[in-house]
Legacy VTK file of the C-alpha trace (Angstrom):
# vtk DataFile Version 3.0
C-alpha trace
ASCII
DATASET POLYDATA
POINTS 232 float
5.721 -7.690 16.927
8.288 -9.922 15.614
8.847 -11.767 12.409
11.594 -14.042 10.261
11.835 -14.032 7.084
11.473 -17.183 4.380
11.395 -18.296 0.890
9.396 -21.017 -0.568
9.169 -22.791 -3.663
12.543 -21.360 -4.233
11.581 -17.993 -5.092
8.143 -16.940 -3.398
9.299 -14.746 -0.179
7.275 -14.884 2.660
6.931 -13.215 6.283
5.694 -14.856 9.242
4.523 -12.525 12.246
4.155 -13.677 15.296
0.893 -11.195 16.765
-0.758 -10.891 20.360
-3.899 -10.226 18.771
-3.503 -13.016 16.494
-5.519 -16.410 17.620
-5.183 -18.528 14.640
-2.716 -18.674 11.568
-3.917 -16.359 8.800
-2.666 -15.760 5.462
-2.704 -12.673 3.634
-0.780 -10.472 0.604
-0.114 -7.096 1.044
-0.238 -3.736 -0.904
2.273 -4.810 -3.788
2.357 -8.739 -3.659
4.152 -8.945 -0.079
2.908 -12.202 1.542
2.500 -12.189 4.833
1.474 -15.337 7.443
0.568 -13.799 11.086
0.717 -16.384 14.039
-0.170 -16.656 17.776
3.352 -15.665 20.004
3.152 -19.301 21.375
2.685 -20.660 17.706
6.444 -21.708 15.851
7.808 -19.845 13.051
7.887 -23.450 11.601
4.244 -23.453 11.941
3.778 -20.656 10.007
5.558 -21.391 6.966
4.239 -24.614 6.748
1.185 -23.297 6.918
2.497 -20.992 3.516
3.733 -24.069 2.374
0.154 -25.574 2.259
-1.433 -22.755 0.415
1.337 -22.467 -2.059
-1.156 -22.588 -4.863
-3.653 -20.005 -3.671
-0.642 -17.711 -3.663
0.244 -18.516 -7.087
-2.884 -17.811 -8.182
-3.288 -14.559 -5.729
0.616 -13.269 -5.974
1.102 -11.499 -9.551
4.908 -9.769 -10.139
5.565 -6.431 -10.789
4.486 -5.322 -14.463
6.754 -2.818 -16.432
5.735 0.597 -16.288
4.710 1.996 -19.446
4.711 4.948 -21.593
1.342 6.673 -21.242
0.347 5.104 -17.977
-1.888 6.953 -15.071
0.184 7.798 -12.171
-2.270 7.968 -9.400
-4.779 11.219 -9.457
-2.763 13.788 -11.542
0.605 12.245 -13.390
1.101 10.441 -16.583
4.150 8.883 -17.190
6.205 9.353 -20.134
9.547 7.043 -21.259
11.692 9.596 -23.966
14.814 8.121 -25.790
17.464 10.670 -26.122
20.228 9.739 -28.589
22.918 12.313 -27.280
21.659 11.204 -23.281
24.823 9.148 -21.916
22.813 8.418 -18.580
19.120 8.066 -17.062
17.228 11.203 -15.329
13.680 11.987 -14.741
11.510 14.945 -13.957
8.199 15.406 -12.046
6.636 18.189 -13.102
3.161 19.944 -13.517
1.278 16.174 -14.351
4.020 14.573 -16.124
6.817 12.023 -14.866
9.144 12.312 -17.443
11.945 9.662 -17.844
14.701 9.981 -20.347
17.085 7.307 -21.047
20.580 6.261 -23.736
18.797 4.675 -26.782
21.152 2.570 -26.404
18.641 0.981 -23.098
15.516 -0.361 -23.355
12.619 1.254 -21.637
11.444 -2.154 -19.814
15.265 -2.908 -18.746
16.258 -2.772 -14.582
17.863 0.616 -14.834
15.062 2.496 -16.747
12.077 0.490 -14.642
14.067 1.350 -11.274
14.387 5.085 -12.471
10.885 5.306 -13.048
9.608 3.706 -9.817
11.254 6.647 -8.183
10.160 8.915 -10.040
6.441 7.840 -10.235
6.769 7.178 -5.918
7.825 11.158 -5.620
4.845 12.069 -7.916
2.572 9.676 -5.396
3.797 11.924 -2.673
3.187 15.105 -4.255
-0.376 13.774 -5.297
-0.873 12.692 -1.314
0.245 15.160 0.410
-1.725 17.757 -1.345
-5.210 15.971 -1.052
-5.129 13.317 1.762
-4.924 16.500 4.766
-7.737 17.728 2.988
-9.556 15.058 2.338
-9.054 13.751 5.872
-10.504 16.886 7.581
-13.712 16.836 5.200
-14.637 13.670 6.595
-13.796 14.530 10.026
-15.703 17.240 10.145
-18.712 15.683 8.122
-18.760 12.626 10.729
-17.878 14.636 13.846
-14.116 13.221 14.564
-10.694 14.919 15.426
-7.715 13.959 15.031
-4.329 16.059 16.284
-2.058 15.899 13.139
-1.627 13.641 9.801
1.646 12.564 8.287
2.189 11.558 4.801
5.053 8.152 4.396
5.872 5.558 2.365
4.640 2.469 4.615
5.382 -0.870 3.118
2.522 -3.013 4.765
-0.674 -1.148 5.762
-2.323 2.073 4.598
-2.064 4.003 7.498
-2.371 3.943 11.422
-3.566 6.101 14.328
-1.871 6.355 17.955
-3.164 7.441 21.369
-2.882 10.495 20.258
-4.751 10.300 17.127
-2.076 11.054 15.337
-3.043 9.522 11.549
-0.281 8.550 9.596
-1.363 7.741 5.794
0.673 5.972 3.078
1.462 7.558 -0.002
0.638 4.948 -1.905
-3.428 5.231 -1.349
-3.455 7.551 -4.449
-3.465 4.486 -6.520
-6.626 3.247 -4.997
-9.941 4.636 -6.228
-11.579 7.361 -3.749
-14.345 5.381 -2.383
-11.759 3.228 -1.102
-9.428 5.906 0.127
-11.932 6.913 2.175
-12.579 3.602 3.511
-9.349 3.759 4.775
-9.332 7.813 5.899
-12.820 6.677 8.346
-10.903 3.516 9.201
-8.754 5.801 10.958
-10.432 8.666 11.962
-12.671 5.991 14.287
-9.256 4.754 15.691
-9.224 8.265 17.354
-13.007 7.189 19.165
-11.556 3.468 19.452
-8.346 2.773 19.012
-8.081 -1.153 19.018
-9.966 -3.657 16.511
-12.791 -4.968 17.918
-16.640 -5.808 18.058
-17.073 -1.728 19.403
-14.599 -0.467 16.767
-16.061 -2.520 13.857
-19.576 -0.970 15.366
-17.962 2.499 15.480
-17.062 2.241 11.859
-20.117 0.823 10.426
-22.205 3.449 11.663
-20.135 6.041 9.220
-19.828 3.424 6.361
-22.328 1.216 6.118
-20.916 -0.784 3.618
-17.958 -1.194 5.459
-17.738 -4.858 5.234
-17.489 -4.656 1.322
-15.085 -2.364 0.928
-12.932 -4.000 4.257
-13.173 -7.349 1.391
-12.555 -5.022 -1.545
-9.442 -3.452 0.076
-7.616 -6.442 0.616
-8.214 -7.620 -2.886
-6.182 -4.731 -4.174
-3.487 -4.819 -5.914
-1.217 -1.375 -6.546
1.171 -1.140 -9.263
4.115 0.625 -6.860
5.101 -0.168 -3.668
LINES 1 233
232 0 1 2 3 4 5 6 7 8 9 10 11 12 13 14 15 16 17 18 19 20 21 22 23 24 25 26 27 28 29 30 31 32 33 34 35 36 37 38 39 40 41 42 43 44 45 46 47 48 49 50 51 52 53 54 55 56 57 58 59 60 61 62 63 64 65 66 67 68 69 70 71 72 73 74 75 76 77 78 79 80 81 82 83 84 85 86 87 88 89 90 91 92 93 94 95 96 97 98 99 100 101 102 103 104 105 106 107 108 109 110 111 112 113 114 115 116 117 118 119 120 121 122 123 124 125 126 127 128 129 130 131 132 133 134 135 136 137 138 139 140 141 142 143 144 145 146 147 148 149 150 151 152 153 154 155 156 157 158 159 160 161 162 163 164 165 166 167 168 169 170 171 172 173 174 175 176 177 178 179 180 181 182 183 184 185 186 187 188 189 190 191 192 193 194 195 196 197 198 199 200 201 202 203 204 205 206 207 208 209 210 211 212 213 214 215 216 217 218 219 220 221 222 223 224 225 226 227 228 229 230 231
């Protein structure tokens, strides 16, 4: 799969994919605001940001920035993040511990400034991982079992543009970033895979295959892409 890179508008970025399975243009934004445009091969990358270009205001009204963290805020599953001003600090640190993310900056900073925000990301993206990798395996091999798949391993990563995959193998790869969605969409996702280890490419059988487990699949499939994390 290739892909370029463009802005438009001046400051909305965009990515345009050029996809064998894709047969038509298709516009879509990703976990965290990415927006994405997937195209033919034959189609031009030209074709595909015009094609942006002509839905500019559906993704104004779709693409919302980054808010500020804030003091007090859930941190997927277990955390709660806390912003401390420390007069004698002379430089920003942060802790992950128990269910806390604690992040203490110079009062001389502002909690909602670059530094602090970028400090915090971090922190709350470690306490993500902590939070996945302790109940996705688990969670994973209670569905399997209760639906009759298997699957040889699952990794835990930080994926930028999809909530997880399965190979040939049925290896499952899951991003750390599904603790901020709520459970009955986690799952959606965890049986999304696990039937990628029955059928591994989209299509009418796989859709089938997955229906059968979930039979609201087609609402949450809608629901999913509506979703908008806080981290990415």
């Amino acid at each position: 799969m290739s892909s370029k890179n463009f802005t438009i508008n001046g400051d909305l970025a965009v990515t345009v994919y050029k996809r064998r399975s894709s047969r038509n243009l298709r516009l879509s934004i990703a976990p965290g605001g990415k927006i994405r445009v997937s195209i033919p091969v034959w189609a031009s990358y030209r074709a595909g940001l015009d094609f942006a270009r002509s839905q500019h205001l559906w993704i104004r009204d779709q693409h919302n920035p980054a808010k500020p963290l804030t003091h007090g805020q859930a941190v997927g599953k277990a955390h709660h993040l806390q912003f401390v001003s420390v007069v004698s600090a002379t430089k920003i640190s942060s802790r992950v511990s128990n269910n806390n993310i604690t992040v203490n900056y110079p009062a001389a900073n502002d909690a909602n400034s670059l530094e602090v925000q970028g400090i915090a990301q971090k922190a709350c993206i470690r306490a993500l991982r902590i939070q996945a990798e302790q109940l996705l395996p688990q969670r994973l091999a209670t569905l399997a079992k209760a639906n009759n798949f298997e699957h040889a391993s699952v990794t835990i990563k930080r994926l930028k543009s999809r909530w997880g995959s399965c190979d040939q193998h049925a290896n499952i790869v899951l991003n750390l970033f599904l603790m901020q969605l709520p459970w009955h969409l986690i799952d959606y996702v965890l049986l999304h895979e696990l039937t990628h280890t029955v059928v591994l490419r989209h299509g009418p059988d796989f859709w089938h295959s997955l229906e059968a487990v979930l039979p609201d699949m087609a609402m949450l499939k809608k629901n999913i892409r509506d979703y908008q994390p806080i981290l990415l």
